[in-house]
C-alpha atoms as a printed R data frame, in Angstrom:
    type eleno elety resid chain resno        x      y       z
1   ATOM     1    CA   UNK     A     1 -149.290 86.617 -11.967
2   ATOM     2    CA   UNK     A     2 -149.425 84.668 -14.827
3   ATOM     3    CA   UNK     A     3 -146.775 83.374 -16.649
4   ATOM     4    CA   UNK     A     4 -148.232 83.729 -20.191
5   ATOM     5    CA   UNK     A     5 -149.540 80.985 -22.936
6   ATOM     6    CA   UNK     A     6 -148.007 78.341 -25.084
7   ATOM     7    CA   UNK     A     7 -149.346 78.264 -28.261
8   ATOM     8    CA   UNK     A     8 -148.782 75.049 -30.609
9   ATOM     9    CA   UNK     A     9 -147.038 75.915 -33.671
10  ATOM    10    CA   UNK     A    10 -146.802 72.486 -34.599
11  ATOM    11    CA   UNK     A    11 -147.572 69.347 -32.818
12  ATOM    12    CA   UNK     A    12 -145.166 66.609 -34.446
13  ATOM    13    CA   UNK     A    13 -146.447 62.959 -34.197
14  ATOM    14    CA   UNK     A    14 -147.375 62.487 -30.390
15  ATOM    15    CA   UNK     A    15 -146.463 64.990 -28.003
16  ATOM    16    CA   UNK     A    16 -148.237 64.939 -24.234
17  ATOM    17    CA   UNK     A    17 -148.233 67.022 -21.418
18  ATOM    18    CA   UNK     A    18 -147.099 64.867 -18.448
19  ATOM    19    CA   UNK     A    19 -145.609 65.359 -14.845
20  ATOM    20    CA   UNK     A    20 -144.584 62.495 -12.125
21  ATOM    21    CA   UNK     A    21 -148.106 60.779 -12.243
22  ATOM    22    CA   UNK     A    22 -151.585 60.051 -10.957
23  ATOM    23    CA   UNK     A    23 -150.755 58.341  -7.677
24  ATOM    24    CA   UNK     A    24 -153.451 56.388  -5.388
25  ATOM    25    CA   UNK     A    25 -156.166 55.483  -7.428
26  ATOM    26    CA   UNK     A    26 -155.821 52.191  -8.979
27  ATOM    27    CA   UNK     A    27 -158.606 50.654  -6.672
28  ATOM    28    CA   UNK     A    28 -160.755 53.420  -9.392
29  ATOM    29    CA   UNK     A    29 -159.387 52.130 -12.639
30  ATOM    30    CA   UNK     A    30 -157.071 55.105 -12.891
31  ATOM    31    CA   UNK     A    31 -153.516 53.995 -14.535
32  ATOM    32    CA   UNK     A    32 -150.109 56.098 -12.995
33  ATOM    33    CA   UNK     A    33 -149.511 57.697 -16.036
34  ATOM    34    CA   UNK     A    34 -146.575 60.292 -15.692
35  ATOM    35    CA   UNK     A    35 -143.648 60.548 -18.144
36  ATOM    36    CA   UNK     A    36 -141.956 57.400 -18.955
37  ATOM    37    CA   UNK     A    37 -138.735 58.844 -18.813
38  ATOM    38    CA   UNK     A    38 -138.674 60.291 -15.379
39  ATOM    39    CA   UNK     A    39 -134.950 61.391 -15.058
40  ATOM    40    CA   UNK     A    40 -135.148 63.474 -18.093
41  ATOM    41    CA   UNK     A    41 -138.675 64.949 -17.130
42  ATOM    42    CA   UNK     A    42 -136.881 65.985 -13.916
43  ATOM    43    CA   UNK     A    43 -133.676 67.347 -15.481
44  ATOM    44    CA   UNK     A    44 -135.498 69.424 -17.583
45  ATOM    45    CA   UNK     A    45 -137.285 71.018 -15.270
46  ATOM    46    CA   UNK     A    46 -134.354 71.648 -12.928
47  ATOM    47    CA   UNK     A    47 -132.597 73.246 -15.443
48  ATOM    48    CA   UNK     A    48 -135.459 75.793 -15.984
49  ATOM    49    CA   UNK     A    49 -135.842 76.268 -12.401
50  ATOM    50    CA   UNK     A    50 -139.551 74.394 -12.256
51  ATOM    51    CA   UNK     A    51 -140.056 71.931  -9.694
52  ATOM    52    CA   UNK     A    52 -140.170 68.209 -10.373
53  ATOM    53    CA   UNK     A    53 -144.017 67.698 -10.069
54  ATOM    54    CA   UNK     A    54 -144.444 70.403 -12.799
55  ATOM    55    CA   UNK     A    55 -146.029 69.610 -16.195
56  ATOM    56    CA   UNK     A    56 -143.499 69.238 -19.068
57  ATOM    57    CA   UNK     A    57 -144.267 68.382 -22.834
58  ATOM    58    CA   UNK     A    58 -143.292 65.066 -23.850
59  ATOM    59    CA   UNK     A    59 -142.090 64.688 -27.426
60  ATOM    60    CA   UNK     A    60 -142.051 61.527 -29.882
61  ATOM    61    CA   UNK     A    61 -139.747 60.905 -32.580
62  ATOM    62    CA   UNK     A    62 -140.244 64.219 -34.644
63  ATOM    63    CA   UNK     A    63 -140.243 66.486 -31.495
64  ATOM    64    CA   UNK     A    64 -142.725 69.802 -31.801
65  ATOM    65    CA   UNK     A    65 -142.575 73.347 -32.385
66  ATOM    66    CA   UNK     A    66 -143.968 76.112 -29.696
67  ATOM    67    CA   UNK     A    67 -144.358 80.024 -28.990
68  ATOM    68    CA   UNK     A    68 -144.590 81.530 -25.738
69  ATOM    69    CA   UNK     A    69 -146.557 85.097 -25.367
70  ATOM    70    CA   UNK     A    70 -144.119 86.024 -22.777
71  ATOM    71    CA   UNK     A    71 -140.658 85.771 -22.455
72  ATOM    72    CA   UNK     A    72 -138.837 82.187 -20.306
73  ATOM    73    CA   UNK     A    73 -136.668 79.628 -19.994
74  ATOM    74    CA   UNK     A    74 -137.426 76.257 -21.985
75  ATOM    75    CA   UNK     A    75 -134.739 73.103 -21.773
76  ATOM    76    CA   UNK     A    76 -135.299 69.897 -24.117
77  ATOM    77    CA   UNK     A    77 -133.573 66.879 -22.682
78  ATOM    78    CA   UNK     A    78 -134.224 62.932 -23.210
79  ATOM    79    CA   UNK     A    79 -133.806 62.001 -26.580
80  ATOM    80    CA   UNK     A    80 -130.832 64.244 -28.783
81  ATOM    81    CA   UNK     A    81 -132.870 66.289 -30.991
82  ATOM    82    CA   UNK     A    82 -131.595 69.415 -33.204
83  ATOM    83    CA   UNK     A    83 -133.134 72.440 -30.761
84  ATOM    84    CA   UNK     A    84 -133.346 75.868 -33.051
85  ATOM    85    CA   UNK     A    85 -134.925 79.471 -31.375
86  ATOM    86    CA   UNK     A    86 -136.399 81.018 -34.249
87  ATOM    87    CA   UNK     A    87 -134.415 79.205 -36.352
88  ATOM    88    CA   UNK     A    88 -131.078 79.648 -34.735
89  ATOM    89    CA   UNK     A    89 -129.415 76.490 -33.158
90  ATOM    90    CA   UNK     A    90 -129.898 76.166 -29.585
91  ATOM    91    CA   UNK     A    91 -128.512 74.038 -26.832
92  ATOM    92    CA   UNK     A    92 -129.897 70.590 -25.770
93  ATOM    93    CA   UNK     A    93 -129.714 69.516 -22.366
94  ATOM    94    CA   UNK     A    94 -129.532 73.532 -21.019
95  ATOM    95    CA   UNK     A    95 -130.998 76.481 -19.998
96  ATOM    96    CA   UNK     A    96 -131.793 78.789 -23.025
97  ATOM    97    CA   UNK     A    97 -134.062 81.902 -22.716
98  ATOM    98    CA   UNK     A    98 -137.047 82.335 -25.190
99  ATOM    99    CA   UNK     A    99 -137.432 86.008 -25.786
100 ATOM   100    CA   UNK     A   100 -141.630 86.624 -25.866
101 ATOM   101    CA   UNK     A   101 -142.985 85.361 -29.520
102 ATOM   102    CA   UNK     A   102 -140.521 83.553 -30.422
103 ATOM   103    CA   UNK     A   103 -140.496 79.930 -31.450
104 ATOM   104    CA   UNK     A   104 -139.072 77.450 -29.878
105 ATOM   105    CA   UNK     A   105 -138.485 74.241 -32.498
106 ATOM   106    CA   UNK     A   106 -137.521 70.567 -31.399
107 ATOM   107    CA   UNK     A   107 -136.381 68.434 -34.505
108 ATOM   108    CA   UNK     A   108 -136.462 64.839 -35.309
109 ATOM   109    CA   UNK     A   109 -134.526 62.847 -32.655
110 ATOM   110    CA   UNK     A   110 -131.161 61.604 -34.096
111 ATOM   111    CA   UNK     A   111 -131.151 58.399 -30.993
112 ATOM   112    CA   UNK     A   112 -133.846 57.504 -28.830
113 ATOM   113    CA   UNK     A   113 -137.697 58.320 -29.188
114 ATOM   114    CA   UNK     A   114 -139.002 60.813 -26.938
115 ATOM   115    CA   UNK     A   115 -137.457 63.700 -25.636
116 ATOM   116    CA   UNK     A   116 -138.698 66.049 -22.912
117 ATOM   117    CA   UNK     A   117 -139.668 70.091 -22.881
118 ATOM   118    CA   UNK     A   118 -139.880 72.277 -20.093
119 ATOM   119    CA   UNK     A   119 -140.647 75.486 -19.847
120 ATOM   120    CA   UNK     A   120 -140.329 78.167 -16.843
121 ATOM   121    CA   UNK     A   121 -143.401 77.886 -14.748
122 ATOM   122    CA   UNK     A   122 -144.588 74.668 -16.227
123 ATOM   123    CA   UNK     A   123 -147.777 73.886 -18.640
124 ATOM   124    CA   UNK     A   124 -150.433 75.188 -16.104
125 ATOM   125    CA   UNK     A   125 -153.526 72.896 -17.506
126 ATOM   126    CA   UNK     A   126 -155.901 72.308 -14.875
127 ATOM   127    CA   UNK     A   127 -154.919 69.094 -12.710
128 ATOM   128    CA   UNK     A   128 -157.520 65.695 -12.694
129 ATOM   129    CA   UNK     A   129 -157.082 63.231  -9.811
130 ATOM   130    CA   UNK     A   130 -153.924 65.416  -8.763
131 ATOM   131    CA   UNK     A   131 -152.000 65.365 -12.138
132 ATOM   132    CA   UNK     A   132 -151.879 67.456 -15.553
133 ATOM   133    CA   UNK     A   133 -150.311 64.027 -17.151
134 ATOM   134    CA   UNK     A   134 -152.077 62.599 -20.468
135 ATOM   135    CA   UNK     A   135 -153.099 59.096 -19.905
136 ATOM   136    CA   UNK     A   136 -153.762 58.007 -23.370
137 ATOM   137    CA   UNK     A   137 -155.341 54.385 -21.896
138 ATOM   138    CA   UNK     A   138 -158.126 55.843 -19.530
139 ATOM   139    CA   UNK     A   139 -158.335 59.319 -21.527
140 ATOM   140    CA   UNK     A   140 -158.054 61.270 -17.883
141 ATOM   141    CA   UNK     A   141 -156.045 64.685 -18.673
142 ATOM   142    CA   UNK     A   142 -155.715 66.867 -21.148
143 ATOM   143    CA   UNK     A   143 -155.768 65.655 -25.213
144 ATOM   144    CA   UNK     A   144 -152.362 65.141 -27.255
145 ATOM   145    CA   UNK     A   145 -151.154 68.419 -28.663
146 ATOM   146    CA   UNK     A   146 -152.911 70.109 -31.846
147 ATOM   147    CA   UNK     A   147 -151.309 72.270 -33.896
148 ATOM   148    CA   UNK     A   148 -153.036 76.125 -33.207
149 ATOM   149    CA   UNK     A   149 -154.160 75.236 -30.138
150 ATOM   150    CA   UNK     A   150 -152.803 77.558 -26.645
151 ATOM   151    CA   UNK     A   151 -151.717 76.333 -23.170
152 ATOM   152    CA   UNK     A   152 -152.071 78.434 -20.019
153 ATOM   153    CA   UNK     A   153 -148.482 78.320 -18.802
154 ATOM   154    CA   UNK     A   154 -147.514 78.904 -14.745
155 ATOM   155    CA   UNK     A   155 -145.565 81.182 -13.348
156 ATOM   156    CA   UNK     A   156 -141.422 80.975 -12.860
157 ATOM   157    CA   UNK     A   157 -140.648 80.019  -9.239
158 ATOM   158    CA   UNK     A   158 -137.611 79.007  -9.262
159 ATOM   159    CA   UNK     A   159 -133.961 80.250 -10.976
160 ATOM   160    CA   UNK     A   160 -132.788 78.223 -14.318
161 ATOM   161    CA   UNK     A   161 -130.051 75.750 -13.687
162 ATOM   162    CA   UNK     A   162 -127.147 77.360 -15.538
163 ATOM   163    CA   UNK     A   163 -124.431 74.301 -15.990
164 ATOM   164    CA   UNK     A   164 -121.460 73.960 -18.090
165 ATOM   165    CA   UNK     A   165 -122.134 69.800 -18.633
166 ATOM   166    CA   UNK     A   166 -124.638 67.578 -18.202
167 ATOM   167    CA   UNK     A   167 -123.876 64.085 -17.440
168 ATOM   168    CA   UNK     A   168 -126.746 61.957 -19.339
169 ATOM   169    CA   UNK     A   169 -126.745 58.631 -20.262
170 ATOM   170    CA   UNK     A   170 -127.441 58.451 -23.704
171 ATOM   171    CA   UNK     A   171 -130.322 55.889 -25.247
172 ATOM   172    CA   UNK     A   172 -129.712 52.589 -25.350
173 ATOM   173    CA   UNK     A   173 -127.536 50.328 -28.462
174 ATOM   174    CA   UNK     A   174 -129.527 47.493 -26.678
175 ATOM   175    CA   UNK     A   175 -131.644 47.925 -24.076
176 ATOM   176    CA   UNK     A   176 -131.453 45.114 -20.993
177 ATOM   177    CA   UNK     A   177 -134.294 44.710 -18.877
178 ATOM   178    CA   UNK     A   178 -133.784 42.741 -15.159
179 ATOM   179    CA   UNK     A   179 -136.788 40.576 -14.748
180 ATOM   180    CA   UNK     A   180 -137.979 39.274 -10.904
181 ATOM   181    CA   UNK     A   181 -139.522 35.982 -11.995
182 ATOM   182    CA   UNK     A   182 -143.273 35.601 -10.592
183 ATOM   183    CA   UNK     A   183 -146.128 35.855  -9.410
184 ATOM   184    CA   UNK     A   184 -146.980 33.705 -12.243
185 ATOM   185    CA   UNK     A   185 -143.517 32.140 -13.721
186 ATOM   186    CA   UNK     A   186 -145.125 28.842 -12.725
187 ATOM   187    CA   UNK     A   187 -147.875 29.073 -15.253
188 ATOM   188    CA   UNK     A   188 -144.872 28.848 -17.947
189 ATOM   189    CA   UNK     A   189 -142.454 25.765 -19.048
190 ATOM   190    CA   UNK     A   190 -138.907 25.476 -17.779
191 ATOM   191    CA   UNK     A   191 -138.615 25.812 -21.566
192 ATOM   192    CA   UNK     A   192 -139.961 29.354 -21.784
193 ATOM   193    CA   UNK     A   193 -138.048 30.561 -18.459
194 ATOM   194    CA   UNK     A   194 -135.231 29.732 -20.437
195 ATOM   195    CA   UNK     A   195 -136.419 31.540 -23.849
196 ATOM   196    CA   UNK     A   196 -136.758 34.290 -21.624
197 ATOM   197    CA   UNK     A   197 -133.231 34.413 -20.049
198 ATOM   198    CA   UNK     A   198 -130.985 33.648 -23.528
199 ATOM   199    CA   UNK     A   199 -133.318 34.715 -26.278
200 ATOM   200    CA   UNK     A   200 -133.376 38.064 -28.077
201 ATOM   201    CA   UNK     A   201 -136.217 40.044 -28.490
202 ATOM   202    CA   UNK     A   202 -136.754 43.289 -30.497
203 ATOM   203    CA   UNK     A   203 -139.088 45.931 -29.879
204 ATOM   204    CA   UNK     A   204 -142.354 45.764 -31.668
205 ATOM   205    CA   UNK     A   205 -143.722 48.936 -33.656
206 ATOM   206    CA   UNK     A   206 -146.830 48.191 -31.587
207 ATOM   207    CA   UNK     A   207 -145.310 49.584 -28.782
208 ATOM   208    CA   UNK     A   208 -146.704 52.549 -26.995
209 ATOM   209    CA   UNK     A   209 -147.574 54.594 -24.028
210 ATOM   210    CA   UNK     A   210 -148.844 51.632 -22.594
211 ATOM   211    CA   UNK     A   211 -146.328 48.908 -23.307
212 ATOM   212    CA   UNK     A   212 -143.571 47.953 -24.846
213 ATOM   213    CA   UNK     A   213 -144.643 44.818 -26.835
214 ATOM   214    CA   UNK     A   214 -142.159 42.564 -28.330
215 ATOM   215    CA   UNK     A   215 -141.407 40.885 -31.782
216 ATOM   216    CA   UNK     A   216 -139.450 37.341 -31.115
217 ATOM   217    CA   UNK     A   217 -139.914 34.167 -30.037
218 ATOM   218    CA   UNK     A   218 -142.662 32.846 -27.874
219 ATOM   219    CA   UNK     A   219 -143.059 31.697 -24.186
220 ATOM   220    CA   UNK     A   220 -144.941 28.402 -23.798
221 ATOM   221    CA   UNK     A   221 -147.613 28.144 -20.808
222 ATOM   222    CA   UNK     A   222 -147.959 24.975 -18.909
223 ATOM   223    CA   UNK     A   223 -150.604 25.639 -17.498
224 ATOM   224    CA   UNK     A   224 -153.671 26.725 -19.691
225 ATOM   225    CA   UNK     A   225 -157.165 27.270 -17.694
226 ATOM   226    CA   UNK     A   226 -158.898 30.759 -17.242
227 ATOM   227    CA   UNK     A   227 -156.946 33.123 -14.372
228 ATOM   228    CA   UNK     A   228 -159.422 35.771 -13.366
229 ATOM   229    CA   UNK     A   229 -158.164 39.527 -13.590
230 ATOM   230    CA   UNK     A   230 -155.191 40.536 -11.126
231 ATOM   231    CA   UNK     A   231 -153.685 44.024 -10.263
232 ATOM   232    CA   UNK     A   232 -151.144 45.065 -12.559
233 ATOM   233    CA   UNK     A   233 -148.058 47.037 -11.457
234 ATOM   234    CA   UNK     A   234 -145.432 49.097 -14.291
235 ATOM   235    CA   UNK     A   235 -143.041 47.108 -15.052
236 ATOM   236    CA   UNK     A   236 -144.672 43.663 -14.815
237 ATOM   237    CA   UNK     A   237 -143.822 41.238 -18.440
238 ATOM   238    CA   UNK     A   238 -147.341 39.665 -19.054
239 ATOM   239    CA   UNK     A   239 -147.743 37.298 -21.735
240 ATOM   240    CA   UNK     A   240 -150.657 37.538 -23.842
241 ATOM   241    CA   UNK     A   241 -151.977 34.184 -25.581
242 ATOM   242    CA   UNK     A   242 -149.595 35.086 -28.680
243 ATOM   243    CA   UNK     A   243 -146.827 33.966 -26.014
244 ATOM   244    CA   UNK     A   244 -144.646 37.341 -26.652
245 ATOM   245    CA   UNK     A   245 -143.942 39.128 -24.059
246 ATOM   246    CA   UNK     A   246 -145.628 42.635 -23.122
247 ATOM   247    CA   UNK     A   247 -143.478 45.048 -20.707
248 ATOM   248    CA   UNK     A   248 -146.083 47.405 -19.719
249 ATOM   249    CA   UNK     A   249 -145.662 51.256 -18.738
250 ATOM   250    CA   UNK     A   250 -146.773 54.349 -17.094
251 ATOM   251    CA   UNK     A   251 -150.750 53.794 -19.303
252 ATOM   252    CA   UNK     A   252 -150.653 50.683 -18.341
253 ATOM   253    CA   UNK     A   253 -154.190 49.291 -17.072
254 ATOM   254    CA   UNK     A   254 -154.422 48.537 -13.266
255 ATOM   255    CA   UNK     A   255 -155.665 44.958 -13.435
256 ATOM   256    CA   UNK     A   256 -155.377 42.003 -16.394
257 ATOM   257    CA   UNK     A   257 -156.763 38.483 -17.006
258 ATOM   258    CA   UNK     A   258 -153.208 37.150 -18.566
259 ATOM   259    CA   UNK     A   259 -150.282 35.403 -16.680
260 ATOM   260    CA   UNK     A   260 -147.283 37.545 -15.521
261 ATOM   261    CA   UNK     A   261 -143.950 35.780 -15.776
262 ATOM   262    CA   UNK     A   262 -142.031 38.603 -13.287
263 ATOM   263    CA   UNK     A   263 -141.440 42.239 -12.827
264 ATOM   264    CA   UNK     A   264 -139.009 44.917 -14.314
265 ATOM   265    CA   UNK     A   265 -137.831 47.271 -11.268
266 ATOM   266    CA   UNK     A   266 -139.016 50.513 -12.307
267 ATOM   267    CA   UNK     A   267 -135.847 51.847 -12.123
268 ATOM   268    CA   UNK     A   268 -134.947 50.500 -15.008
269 ATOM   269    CA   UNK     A   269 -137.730 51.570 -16.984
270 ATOM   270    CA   UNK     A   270 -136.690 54.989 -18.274
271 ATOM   271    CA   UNK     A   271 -134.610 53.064 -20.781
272 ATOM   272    CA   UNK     A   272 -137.364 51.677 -22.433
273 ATOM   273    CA   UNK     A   273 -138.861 55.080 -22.720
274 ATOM   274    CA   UNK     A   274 -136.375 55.827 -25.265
275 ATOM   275    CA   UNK     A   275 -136.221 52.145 -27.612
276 ATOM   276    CA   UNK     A   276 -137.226 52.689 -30.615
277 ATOM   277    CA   UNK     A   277 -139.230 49.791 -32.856
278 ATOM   278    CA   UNK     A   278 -136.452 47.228 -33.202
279 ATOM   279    CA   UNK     A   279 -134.062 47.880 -30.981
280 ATOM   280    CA   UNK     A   280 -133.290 44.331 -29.666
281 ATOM   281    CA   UNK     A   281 -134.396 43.422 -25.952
282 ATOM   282    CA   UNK     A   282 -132.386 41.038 -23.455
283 ATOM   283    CA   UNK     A   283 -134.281 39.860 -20.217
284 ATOM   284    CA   UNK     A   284 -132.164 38.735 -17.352
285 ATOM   285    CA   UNK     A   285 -134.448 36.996 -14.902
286 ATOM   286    CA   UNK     A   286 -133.561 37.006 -11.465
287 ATOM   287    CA   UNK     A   287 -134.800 33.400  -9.946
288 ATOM   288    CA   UNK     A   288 -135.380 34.265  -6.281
289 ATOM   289    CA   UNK     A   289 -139.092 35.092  -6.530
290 ATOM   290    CA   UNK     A   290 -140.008 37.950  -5.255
């Protein structure tokens, strides 16, 4: 049976279908992808009743606006947004039904940047390498959202998470990033190590899908031939020939020809999902190299 369509009433600036990821094919080219805030991804589809794997929308900074032909559950978590059901306000971070036609509106976040959508049964687009997840690097998965356009959606497995709080750790005031020095701190000054453990950094309005790119002072290289490509992993702080640091995330390409001065744990990641352009940035580099 099928659980109906989503149509697209309006798209707001970037919103992406996504789910956990594209998982074993970085020998191909093929970035993770996946939503960059994972914990919210997965507590808005528990509270619908979907399972974790299944394909939410991903909002950014002006949320989005959606009808469903047939009647479900929808939950926005992630970043606070105003959350109205045909223009009635509606609860963030729960359950709420969405009788059939009616329209389903996610506002501008008030903290944060992206927020997450899920709706019973999950966006039903046809998987590619084992995901529905946009990958806005390699193009792999189905296209940002466009206003008009209809979804397929699945159909409800599960029974909506009915809950009278949410614990949720709100978006960061400053976000603080733990940094496993190597493979390539040795290709940098003592100097720069240093920049890197007391400076502050702000978040660059370059920043995207693919990385979170930083506005701030430089890191120095001591050592300045050619290093051929290496795999790239999320998380790992490359440093481009500008010297500022680049945090990259779930796009991020599988291999790169610049110098990686260590590794965020990707559990600490989902923060930076949700920092907006100039929130400031503290590394704290942990010397044992890993």
């Amino acid at each position: 049976m099928s659980g109906g369509k989503l149509e697209v009433v309006r798209a707001g600036a970037l919103t992406t279908i996504q789910d956990l990821g594209r998982f074993g094919h970085a020998s191909l080219g093929v970035p993770r992808s996946g939503a960059l805030d994972q914990p919210a991804h997965r507590l808005a589809n528990r509270l619908v009743g979907n399972p974790a794997d299944a394909a939410t929308l991903e909002t950014t900074l002006t949320g989005v606006a959606v009808r469903t032909t047939q009647a479900a559950i929808v939950a926005v978590t992630g970043a606070p947004a105003p959350v109205r059901v045909n223009g009635r306000p509606a609860a963030w971070a729960s359950a709420v039904h969405l009788p059939a036609g009616a329209v389903l509106e996610v506002g501008t976040v008030t903290s944060g940047l992206r927020s997450y959508v899920a709706i019973s049964g999950g966006v039903a687009v046809p998987p590619i390498l084992g995901s529905r997840s946009t990958d806005l690097l390699s193009g792999l998965g189905p296209a940002p959202l466009r206003g008009g356009e209809t979804l397929p959606l699945g159909e409800a497995v599960g029974s909506p998470l009915h809950t009278d709080t949410v614990v949720w750790q709100g978006p960061p005031q400053e976000l603080v990033l733990p940094v496993l020095l190597g493979p390539r701190d040795d290709w940098f000054t003592t100097t720069a190590v240093n920049t890197l453990a007391t400076a502050r950094f702000r978040v660059s309005p370059n920043s995207n899908r693919i990385a979170l790119r930083m506005d701030g002072p430089t890191l120095e290289r001591a050592v300045h031939r050619e290093m051929p490509s290496e795999g790239m992993v999320v998380g790992a702080v490359q440093v481009p020939p500008d010297g500022k640091p680049v945090v990259f995330l779930a796009d991020c390409p599988t291999t790169g020809g610049y110098p990686v001065i260590g590794v965020v744990p990707e559990s600490r990641l989902p923060a930076a999902a949700q920092a907006v352009p100039g929130l400031q940035v503290r590394f704290v580099p942990d010397r044992r190299r890993h």
